[in-house]
Each structure stands twice: as structure tokens, then as C-alpha cells.
C-alpha positions as CSV (number, residue, x, y, z in Angstrom):
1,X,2.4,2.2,-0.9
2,X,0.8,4.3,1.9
3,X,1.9,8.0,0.3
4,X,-0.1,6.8,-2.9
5,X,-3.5,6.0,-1.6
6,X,-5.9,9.0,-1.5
7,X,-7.6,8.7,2.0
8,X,-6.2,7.2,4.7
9,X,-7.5,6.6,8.7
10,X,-5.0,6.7,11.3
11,X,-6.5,4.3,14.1
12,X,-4.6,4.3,17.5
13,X,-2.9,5.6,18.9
14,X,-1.6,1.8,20.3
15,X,-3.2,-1.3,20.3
16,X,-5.7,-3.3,21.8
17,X,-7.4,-1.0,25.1
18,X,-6.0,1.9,23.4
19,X,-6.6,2.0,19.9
20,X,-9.3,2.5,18.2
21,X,-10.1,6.4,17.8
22,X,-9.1,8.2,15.0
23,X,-6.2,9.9,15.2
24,X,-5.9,11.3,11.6
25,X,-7.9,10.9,8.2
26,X,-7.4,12.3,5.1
27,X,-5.1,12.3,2.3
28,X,-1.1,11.4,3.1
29,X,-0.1,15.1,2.8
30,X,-3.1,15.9,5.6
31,X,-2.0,13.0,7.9
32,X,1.3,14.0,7.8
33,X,1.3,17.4,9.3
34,X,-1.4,15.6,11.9
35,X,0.5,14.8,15.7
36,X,0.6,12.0,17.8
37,X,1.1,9.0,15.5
38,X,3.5,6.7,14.3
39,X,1.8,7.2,10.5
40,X,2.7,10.3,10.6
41,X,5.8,10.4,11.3
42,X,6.4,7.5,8.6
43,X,4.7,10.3,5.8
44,X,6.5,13.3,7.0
45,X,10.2,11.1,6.0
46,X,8.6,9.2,3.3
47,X,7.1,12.7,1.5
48,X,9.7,14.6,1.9
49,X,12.0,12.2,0.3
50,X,9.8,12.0,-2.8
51,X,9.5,15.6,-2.5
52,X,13.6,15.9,-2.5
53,X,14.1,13.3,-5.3
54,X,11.9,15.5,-7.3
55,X,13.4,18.8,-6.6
56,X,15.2,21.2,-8.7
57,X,17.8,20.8,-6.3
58,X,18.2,17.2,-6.5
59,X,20.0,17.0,-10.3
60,X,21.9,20.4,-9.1
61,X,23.4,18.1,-5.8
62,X,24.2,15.3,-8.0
63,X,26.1,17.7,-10.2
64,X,28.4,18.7,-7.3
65,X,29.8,15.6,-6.8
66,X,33.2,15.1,-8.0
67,X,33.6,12.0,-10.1
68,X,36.5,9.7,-10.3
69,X,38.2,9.3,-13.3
70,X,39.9,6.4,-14.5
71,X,43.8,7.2,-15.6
């Protein structure tokens, strides 16, 4: 649900003493290529999976496969 929203604000970067700055704002695509947090490395996996399931590549990989065939 994260990926979808359009701005997000990366607090940390832990808990409790020290949290509380902001470590990255923007939209998921922005806080993903920002360092030091544990959001964004969650968006960098979890956008480039979308971004590979909807690749011209994707269908072309799936056409690669060998099937089984029943006898």
C-alpha cells in the first residue's frame, strides 16, 4: 500500500531518542533512491518488482519456459 500513496515522510532513522527527523519525503519513486532508511529499501524491491511484472520482458521470460506436456 506504501508504493501507491502520493507523498510519503520517512521519520527515523530508529525509534524513540533517535527518530524523529526526516529522513526522506516525497513520492515512493523519490524515497526510494533516498539513503539511510529501512523505507527505502522496502520501495527500491517493492518498485522494481512492479516495474518487472510490467515489463516487456516479463511475457517474453514467461515464454521461455518449457511447459510440460501431458502424454
Amino acid at each position: 500500500m506504501i508504493k501507491t500513496a502520493d507523498y510519503l515522510v520517512d521519520l527515523g532513522p530508529e525509534g524513540g531518542n533517535e527518530g524523529g527527523r526526516i529522513i526522506a519525503e516525497g513520492p515512493p519513486e523519490a524515497v526510494a533512491q533516498a539513503a539511510g532508511s529501512a523505507t527505502e529499501e522496502y520501495l527500491r524491491r517493492t518498485l522494481a518488482v512492479g516495474r518487472d511484472a510490467g515489463s516487456a520482458e516479463a511475457p517474453a521470460r514467461k515464454a521461455g519456459r518449457q511447459v510440460a506436456r501431458r502424454r
